[in-house]
C-alpha positions as CSV (number, residue, x, y, z in Angstrom):
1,X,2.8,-2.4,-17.8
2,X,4.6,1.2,-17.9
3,X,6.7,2.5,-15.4
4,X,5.7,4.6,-12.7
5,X,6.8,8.6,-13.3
6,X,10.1,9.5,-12.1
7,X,8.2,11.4,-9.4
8,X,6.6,8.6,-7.5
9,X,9.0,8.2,-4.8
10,X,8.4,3.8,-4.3
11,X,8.9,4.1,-0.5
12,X,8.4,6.0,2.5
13,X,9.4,6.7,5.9
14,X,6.6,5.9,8.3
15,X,7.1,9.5,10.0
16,X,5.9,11.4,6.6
17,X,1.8,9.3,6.9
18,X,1.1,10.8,10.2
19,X,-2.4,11.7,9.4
20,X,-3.5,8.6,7.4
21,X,-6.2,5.7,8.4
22,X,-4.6,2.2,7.6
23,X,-7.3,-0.5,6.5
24,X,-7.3,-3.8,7.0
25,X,-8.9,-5.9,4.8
26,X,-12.1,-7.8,5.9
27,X,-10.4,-11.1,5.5
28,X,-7.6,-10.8,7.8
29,X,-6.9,-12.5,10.8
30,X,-6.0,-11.0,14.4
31,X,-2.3,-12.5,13.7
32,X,-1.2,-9.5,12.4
33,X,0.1,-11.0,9.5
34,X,-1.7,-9.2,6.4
35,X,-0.7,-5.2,4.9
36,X,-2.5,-2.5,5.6
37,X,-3.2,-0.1,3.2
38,X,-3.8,4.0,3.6
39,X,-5.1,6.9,0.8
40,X,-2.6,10.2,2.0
41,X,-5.3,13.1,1.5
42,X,-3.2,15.6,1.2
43,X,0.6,16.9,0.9
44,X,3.5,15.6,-1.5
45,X,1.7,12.0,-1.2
46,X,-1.8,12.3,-1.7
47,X,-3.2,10.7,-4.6
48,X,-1.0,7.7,-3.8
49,X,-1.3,4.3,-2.1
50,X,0.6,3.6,0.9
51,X,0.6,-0.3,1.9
52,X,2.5,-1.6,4.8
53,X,3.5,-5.0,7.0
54,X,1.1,-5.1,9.7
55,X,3.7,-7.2,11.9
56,X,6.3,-3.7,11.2
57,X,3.6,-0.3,11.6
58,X,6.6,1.7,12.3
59,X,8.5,0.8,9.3
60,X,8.2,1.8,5.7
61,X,5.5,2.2,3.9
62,X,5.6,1.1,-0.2
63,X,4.2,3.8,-2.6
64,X,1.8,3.1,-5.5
65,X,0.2,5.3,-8.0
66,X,-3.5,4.2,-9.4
67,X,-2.2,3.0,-12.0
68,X,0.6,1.0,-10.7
69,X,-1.6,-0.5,-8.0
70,X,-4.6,-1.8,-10.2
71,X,-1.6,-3.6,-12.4
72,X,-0.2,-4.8,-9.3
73,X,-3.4,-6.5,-7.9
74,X,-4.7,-7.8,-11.0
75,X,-2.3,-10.0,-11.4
76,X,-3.2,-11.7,-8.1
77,X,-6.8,-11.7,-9.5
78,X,-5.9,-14.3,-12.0
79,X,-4.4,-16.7,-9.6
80,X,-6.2,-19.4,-7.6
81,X,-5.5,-19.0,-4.3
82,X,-3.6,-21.0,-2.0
83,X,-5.3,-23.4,0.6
């Protein structure tokens, strides 16, 4: 796997999402213990995938590209969960 371009800042502040829908996934729980994930449509972040702790909305949010995120995930693809 490459490295994300310099550009891709790997973090934010919550402050600079203010307009973005987080989504749970299906699966979670009402423990809020899962991430949440948000698509910025516009501005110096769209394009990119914000995912945060649901337990910690107000704190940062991690940055993927595309790229980065389908690399990311597919490695968890190829575990077996845990029960």
């Amino acid at each position: 796997m490459s490295a994300p371009p310099r550009n891709v800042p790997s973090s934010t502040d919550p402050d600079r999402l203010p307009d973005v829908r987080w989504l749970r996934s299906s699966y979670s729980t009402g423990a809020n213990n899962c991430v949440e994930t948000a698509r910025p449509a516009s501005g110096p972040l769209a394009g990119l995938l914000a995912v945060r702790d649901s337990k910690d909305p107000a704190g940062p949010a991690l940055l993927f590209s595309p790229e980065s995120w389908s690399g990311f995930t597919a490695v968890f693809s190829k575990v077996a969960p845990v029960r």
